[in-house]
N, C-alpha and C positions, 0 to 999 in steps of 0.2 A: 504494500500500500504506500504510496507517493505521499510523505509528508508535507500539505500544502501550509504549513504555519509558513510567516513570513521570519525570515531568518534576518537577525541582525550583523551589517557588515563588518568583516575584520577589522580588529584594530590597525589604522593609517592606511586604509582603502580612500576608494575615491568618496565613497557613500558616506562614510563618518566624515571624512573633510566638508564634503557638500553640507551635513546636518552642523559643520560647525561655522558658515559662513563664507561669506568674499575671500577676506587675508587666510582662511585654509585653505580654500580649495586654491588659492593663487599661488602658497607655499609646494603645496603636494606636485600641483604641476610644473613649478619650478625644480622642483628634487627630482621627477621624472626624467623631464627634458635636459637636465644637466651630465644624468648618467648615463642619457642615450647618446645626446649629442656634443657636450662639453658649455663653460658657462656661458661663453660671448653667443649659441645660436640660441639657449637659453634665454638669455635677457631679452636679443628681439623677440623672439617670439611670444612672449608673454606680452612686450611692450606690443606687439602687431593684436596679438588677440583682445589685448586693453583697447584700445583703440577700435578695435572690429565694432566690441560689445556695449562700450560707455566713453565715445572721444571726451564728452565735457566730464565726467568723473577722472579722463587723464590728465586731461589740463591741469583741471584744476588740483591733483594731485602733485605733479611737478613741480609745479608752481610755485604753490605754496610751501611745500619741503625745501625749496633753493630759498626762497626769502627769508623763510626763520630759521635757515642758516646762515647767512649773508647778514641777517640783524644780529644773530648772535656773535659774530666777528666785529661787526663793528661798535656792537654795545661795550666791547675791550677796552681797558685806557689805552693800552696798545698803541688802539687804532685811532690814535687823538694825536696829534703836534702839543698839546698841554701834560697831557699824560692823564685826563681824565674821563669819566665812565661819558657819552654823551646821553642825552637824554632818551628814551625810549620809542616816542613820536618821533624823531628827528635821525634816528638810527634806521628805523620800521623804513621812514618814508623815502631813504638811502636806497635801501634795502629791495625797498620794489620797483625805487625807480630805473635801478640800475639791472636787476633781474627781468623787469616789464622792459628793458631800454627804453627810455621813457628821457633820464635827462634833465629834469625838473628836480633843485635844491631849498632843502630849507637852511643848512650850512653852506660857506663855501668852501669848494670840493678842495682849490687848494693851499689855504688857509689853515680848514680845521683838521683834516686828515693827514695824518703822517702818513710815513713812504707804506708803513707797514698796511695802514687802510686805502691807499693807492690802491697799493698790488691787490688787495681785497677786491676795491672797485673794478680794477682792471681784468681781474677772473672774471669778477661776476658778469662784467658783460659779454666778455665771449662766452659764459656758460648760459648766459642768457640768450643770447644772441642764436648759439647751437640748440638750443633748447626749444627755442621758435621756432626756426626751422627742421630741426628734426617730428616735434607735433603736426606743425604741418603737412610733412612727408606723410606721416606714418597716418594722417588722418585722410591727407589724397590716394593712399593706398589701398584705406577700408572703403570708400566709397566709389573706387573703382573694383574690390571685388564683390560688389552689391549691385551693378550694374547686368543689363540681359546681356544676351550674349554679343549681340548686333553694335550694341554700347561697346561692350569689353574688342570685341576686334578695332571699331576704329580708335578705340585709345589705344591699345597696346601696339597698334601702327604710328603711332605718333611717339608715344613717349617709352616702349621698349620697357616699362615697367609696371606690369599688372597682376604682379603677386605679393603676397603678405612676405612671404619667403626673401623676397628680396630688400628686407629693411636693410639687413647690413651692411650692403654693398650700396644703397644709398645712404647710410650715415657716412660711410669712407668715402663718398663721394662731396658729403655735404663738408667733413671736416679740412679734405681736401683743397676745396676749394674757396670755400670761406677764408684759411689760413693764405692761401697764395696770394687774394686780393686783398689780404692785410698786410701781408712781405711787403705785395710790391708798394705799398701808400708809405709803408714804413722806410722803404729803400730812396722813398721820394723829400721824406719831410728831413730826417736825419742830417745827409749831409747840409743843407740849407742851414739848419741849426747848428750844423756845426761849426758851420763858415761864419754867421752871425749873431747869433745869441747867447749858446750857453757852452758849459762845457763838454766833455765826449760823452761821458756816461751820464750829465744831464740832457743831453738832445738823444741819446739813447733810450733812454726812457719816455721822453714828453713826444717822440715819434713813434714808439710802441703805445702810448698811451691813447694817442689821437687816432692812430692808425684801427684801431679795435675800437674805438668811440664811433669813429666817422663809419668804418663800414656794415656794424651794427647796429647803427643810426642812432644813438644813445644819447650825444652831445656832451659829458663832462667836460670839462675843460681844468686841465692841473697846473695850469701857469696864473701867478698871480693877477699878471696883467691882462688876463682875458684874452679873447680872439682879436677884440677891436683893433690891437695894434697890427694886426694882419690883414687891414681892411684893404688896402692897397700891393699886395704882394702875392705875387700868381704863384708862388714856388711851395705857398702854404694856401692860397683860396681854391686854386684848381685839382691838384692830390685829394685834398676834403671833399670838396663838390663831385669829384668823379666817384669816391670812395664810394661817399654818403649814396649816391644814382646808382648805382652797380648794386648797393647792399638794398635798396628798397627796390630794385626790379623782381626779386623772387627767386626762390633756387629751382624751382621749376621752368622759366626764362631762362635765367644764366646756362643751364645747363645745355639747354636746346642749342643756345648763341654758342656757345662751347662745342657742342656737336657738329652744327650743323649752319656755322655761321656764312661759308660762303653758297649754301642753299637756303635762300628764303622763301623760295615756293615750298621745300619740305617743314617750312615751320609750323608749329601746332598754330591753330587756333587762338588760345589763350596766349600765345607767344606776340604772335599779329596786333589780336587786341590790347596788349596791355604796354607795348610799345608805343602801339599809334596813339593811345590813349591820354600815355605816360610822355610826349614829346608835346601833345597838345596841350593840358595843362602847364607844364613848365613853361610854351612860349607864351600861353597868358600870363604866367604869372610874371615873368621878366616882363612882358611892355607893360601890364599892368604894375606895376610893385616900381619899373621905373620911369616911367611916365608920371607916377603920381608924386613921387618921392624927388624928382628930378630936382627943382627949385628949393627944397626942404634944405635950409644951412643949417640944419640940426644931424643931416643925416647924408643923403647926396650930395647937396645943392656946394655941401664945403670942400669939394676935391672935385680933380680935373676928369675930363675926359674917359681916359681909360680906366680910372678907379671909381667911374661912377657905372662902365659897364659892368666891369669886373666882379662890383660890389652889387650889385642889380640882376648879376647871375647867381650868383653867389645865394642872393637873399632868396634870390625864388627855388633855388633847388632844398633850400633847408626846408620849407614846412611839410615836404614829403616822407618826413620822420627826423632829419637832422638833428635839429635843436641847437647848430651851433651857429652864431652869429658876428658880423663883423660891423653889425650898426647899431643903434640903442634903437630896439625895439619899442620902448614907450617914448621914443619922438619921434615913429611913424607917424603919417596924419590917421584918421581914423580909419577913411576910404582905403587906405594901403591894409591895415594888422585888418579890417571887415572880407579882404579879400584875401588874407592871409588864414583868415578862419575857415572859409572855405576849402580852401587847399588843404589845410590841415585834417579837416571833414573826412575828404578825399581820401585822402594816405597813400601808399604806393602800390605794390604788386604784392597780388597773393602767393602766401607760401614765404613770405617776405619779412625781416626784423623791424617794418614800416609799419603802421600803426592805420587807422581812419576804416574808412567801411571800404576799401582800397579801389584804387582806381577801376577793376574790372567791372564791382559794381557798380561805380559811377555812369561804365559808359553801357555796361547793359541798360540801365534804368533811363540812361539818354536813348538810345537807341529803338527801345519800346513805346516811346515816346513819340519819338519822330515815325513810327512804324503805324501807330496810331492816330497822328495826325494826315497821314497820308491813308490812312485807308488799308494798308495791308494786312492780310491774315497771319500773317508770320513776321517774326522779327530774321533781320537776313545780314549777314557780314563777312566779308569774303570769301562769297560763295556755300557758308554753312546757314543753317537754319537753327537756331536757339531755340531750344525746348521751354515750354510754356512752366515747365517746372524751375526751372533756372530762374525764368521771371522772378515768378515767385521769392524764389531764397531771396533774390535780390533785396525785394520790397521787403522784404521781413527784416534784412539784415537791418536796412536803412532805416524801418520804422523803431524795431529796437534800438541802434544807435541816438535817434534822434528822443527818443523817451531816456536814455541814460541822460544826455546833454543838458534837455530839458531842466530835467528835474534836479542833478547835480546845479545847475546854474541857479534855481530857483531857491536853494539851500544854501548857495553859497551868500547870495544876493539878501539872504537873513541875517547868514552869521556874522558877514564881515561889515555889511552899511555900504561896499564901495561900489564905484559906478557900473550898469553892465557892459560898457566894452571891457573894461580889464579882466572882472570877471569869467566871464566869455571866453575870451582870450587863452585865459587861464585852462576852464575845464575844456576848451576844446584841443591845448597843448597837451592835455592828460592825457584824457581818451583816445587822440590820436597819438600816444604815447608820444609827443617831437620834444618835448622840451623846450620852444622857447619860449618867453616867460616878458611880460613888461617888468618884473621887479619888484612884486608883490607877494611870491612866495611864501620868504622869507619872515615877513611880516603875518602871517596869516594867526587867529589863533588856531588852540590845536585842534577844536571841533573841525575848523576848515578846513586842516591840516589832512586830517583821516578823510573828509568828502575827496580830496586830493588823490590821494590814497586809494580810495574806492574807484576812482575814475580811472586810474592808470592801470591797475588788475582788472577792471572789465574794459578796459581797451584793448589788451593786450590779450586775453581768452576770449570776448565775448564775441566778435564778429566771427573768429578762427571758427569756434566750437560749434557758434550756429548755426553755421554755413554746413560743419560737414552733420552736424545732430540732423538738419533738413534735408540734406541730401540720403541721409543716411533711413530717414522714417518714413515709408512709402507703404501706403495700403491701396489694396485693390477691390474695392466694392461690386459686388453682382447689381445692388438694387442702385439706382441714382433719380435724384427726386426732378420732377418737370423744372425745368425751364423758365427764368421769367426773367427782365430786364427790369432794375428799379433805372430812376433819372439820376444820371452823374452830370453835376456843374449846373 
């Protein structure tokens, strides 16, 4: 006779892990995978199937484990030029700014921090910096193997990567390359400094420093004297501007240009749009940012000719996540930092250390636009058709972002009494994680301090996560209900 009682599973089975939760059964398969296949295919895979299962439980995992580590190093006296503990809001707000690359100080970076909380900052942004970029990989991965099959072949003709399996040879790829366009900024700024400013192992450092700011779009700055005295000097505006434009195009772009840079016809899609998108932006922002700043003796108006281009290119490629600057941002006129907010809105490319609802969205939600003022049933761009689901994320992403803004703006415009351009200003520097800042940071109290705070952590996960949470939650319904048109406008 077949004993049909139900049997309880062996001790450190799959079945007692499952009965003990998440972090067991995450361990059991960890201990699995490591004796079958060794640690490092171990880790992606676990990190591929996090990602598969819960992208925004990974974010925000990561995330938040590098910041309350990065706060605890810097909460060190250590990590002080006085040798003192620094405050806790002010360590926090280090802490995420430079994890979110974000850029935004309530110290300054190189004043208060000794060399020891340098090198701290200077981790934490490349670990942040890889960190972005690797969630993004690992989340355009899961949402590419959730795709039908028709989906899965024209991606994996495009971008040769459409399995979980191959996380690791995109993090070597990611680390790889990331590190070389930081060599090469560093190989650019160094000698310059070394010829005019500082000494070897201080230009060695403060071009390792900048080099890892600029192309993870971060913006610290560790020289006393700020960027400003750089505002006229191509040998430090141009290595940054390139840096900074290279790290906010995406490591899904870079890679392609990498591949497959003297084929433009073989570029993806997303590669086409986020270039075309991402050239058009910038020339607004240079005639707009110097057209309006032109006459400003605050800001342009006081240097000649080629420092007012230089510095007018300059200014427009920073709100695409930079944060570093070469003019005093609170004597733009208002017309200039209101179009600067924009830009910042924006952000750069997806997959990207850039920050805002990123330019892809900007230009699908332009493009449905123009699709519908014209009449068409389809959104259409060279030569591909956009799926009406794609829309959607879009609109989602944007209307999220814009309820984060909102309402941060609306909290801040409480705590602090100050005007809403600066304001404004402020949490749109957040949330697009860029960093630049009119100069009221600092001054902030600390309730504002934390809305701060809040904006730069959901700048930094919140569009990434939703985009792929949306791409990633698809149901298919037998029944669907009639039909009916309400009046729009």
């Amino acid at each position: 006779m077949t004993d049909t009682r139900p049997r309880r599973p062996a001790r450190g089975s799959a079945g007692e892990a499952a009965r003990d939760g998440a972090p067991a059964r995450l361990r059991h398969r960890f201990l699995q995978r490591k004796r079958r296949a060794g640690l490092g295919t171990a880790i992606t895979e676990i990190l591929g199937d996090a990602a598969k299962s819960s992208p925004a439980r990974l974010a925000l995992t990561v995330f938040t484990a590098m910041i309350l580590a990065v706060t605890g190093l810097l909460s060190l006296p250590i990590a002080t030029v006085e040798g003192q503990r620094t405050p806790f809001v002010d360590a926090l707000f280090t802490a995420v700014s430079a994890v979110c690359v974000t850029g935004l100080v309530t110290v300054d970076t190189a004043t208060h921090w000794s060399t020891f909380g340098l090198v701290v900052l200077m981790v934490s942004m490349k670990v942040g910096g890889l960190g972005v970029l690797t969630l993004a990989s690992l989340l355009g991965l899961s949402v590419m193997r959730h795709m039908g099959l028709a989906q899965k072949i024209v991606t994996a003709s495009e971008t040769k990567s459409e399995r979980l399996s191959e996380v690791s040879s995109v993090l070597r790829t990611i680390i790889i390359t990331s590190t070389t366009f930081e060599v090469l900024t560093f190989l650019a700024l160094a000698p310059h400094m070394i010829a005019n400013r500082y000494s070897f192992g201080e230009s060695l450092f403060y071009g390792a420093f900048y080099a890892i700011s600029a192309f993870n779009n971060v913006g610290f700055v560790p020289e006393a004297a700020g960027t400003a005295q750089y505002v006229g000097d191509p040998w430090f505006s141009i290595p940054i501007a390139m840096a900074v434009f290279v790290g906010s195009l995406g490591f899904p772009v870079i890679l392609v240009l990498v591949r497959r840079w003297r084929r433009p016809s073989h570029w993806t899609l997303h590669t086409k749009l986020t270039l075309s998108a991402t050239f058009l932006v910038l020339l607004a922002g240079f005639i707009g940012i110097t057209a309006s700043e032109w006459d400003n003796p605050a800001t342009l108006g006081a240097h000649g000719l080629g420092t007012r281009l230089l510095a007018g290119g300059f200014a427009a490629v920073m709100p695409r996540s930079g944060g570093l600057a070469t003019l005093d941002i609170a004597a733009f006129h208002p017309e200039t930092r209101l179009l600067i907010d924009l830009m910042m809105f924006i952000g750069g490319g997806s997959g990207s250390t850039s920050g805002g609802i990123k330019v892809t969205t900007f230009a699908l939600l332009v493009l449905s636009i123009l699709a519908e003022a014209r009449g068409d049933r389809d959104v259409e761009v060279f030569g591909r058709r956009i799926p009406h689901e794609t829309i959607r994320q879009a609109i989602a992403v944007l209307v999220m972002s814009v309820a984060v803004v909102m309402t941060a703006t609306l909290v801040m415009l409480r705590l602090t009494g100050l005007e809403l351009d600066a304001v404004l200003f402020e949490v749109l520097s957040a949330f697009g994680t860029v960093g630049l800042s009119t100069g009221i940071t600092p001054d902030l109290p600390t309730p504002a301090k934390y809305v701060i705070i809040v904006c730069m952590y959901m700048g930094r996960i919140g569009p990434m996560t939703l985009g792929a949470a949306l791409a990633l939650r698809q149901r298919s319904r037998v029944v669907r209900m009639p039909e009916e048109r309400p009046i729009v406008g």
